[in-house]
Every structure is written in C-alpha cells, then in structure tokens.
C-alpha positions as CSV (number, residue, x, y, z in Angstrom):
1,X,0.0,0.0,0.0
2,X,3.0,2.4,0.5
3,X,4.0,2.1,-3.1
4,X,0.9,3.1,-4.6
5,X,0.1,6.0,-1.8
6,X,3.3,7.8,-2.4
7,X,2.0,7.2,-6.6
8,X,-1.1,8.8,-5.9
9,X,0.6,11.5,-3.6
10,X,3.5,12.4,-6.0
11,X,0.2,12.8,-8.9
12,X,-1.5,14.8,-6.8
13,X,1.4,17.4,-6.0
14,X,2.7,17.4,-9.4
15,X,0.9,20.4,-11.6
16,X,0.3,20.3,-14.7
17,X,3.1,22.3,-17.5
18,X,2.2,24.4,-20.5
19,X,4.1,25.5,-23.0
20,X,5.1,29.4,-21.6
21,X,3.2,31.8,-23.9
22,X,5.6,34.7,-24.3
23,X,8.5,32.7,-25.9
24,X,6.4,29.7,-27.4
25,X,8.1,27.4,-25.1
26,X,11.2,28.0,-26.2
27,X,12.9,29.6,-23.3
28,X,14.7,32.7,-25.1
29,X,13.1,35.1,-26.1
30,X,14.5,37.7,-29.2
31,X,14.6,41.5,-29.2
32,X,16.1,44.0,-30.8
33,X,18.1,47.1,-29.5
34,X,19.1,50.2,-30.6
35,X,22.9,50.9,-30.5
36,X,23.9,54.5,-31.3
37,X,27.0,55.5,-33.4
38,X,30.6,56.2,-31.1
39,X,33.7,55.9,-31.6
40,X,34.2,52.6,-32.6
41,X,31.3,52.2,-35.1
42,X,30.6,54.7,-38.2
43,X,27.1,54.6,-37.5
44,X,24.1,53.4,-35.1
45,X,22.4,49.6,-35.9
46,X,19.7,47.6,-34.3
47,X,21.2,44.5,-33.0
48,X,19.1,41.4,-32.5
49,X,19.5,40.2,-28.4
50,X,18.6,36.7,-27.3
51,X,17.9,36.2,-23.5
52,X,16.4,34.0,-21.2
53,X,12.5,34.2,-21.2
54,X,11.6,36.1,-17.6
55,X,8.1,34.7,-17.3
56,X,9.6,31.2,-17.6
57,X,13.0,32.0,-16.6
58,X,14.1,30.2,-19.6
59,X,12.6,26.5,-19.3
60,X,10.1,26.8,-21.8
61,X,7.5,25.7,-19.1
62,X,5.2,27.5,-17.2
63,X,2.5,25.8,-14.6
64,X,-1.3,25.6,-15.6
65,X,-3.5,27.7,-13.1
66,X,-7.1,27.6,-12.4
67,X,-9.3,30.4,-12.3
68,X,-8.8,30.6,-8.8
69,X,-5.1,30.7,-8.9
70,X,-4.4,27.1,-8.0
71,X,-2.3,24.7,-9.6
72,X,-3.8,21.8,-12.0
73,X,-2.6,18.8,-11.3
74,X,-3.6,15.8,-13.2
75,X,-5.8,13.8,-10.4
76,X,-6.9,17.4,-8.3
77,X,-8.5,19.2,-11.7
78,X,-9.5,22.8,-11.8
C-alpha cells in the first residue's frame, strides 16, 4: 500500500506544464536594441539580443492555473 500511496501523492502534487506563452516554449526570447554611433562604429544599428525568457525564466514551461489561482494537477482538476 506504501507504493501506490506515495504514486497517488506524488500525482497529486505534481501540476500540470504548458508551453510558456511569451516565448512559445522556447525559453529565449528575441529583441532588438538600438545601438547608437561612437567611436568605434561609423554609425548606429539595431542589433538582434537573445535572453532568457523572464516569465519562464528560460525553461520553456510554465505551470497551468485555475481560475482561482491554484495549480492543475492531473488527479486534483481545476
């Protein structure tokens, strides 16, 4: 009975991932900034960035959350 109790447990506490919304689950996300002309350059470009996704904090995965701001898991539903 332990076996299956600690099955049903780990279920239980284990929520339910979606893919994260703002970087389509790919944990970068791309943007572009502006860098000015100096010394060193002839004149100002945009220079694509990659960094890691903030809302995800660059796994790709976020947790699914019921209306009431609780986490789905896949035996305790919404």
């Amino acid at each position: 009975m332990g076996k299956i109790k600690n099955l049903l447990i780990e279920a239980m506490e284990t929520p339910i991932m979606d893919a994260c919304s703002e970087c389509d689950g790919l944990g970068q996300v791309f943007y572009e900034v502006a860098r000015p002309q100096g010394f060193g350059r002839d004149g100002g470009v945009i220079d694509g960035v990659l960094e890691d996704c903030s809302a995800c904090g660059g796994v790709g995965e976020v947790v699914r959350l019921c209306a009431c701001g609780e986490w789905v898991t896949s035996i305790r539903g919404c």
